[in-house]
N, C-alpha and C positions, 0 to 999 in steps of 0.2 A: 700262815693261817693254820690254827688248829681246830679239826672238824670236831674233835672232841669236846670242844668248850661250847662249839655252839649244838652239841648232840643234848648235852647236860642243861643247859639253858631252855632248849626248847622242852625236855623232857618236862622242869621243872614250871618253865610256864604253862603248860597245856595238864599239869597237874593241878597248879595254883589256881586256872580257869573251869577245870570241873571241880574242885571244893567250891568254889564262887557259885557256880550254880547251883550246886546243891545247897547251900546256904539261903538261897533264893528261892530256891521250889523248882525250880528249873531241872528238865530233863535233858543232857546232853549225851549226845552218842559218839562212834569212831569217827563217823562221818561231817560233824558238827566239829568237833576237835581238827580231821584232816583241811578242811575249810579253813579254820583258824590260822593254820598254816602260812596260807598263801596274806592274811595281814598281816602276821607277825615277818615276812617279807619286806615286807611296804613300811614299815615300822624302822625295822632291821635291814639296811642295803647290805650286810656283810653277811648275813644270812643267803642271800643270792649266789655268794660263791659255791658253796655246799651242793654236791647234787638231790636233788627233789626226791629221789628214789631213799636215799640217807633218810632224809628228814621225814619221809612215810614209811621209813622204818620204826623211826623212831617212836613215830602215835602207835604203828600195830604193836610194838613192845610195850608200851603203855597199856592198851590196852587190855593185852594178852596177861598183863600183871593182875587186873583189875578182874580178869574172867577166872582166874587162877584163887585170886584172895575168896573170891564170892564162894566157888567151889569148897575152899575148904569151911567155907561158913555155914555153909549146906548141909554136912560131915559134920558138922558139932565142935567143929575146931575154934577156937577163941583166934579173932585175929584180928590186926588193928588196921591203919591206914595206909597206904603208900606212901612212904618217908621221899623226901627230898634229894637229888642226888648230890654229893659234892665231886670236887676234883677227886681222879684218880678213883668213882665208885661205879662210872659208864662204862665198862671195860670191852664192851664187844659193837662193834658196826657192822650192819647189817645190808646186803645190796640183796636181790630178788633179781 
């Protein structure tokens, strides 16, 4: 099992589900996303192997990306969206 595939996976689903709602008018937050979580479980059985603590890593990285883009939008900085990750672009795992 590589935790790496399913780090990039999750990253990129719970990226793919806040463009969704923002396309919708919908307002989604960390908590709304960490929720998410536990369907894309139910979804995903191979997802279960993973410890929970990884995979709510993963959304605070997510969103700590998202707090970070706003900021420099703030500052006047031109800055675009959150790109998708591929293989080999997750480079760090994160336990708390």
């Amino acid at each position: 099992m590589n935790i790496w595939i399913f780090a990039i996976g999750l990253y990129n689903r719970l990226i793919e589900e806040i463009n969704n709602a923002s396309k919708e008018g919908r307002k989604i937050g960390p908590k709304d996303t960490q929720a998410l979580i536990v369907k894309f479980k139910e979804e995903n059985p191979e997802l279960k192997k993973v410890y929970s603590k990884v995979l709510q890593m993963v959304n605070y990285q997510l969103w700590s990306n998202i707090w970070s883009l706003s900021q420099l939008k703030k500052k006047g900085r031109k800055v675009g969206k959150l790109r998708y990750k591929k293989n080999g672009r997750y480079k760090s795992m994160n336990f708390n």
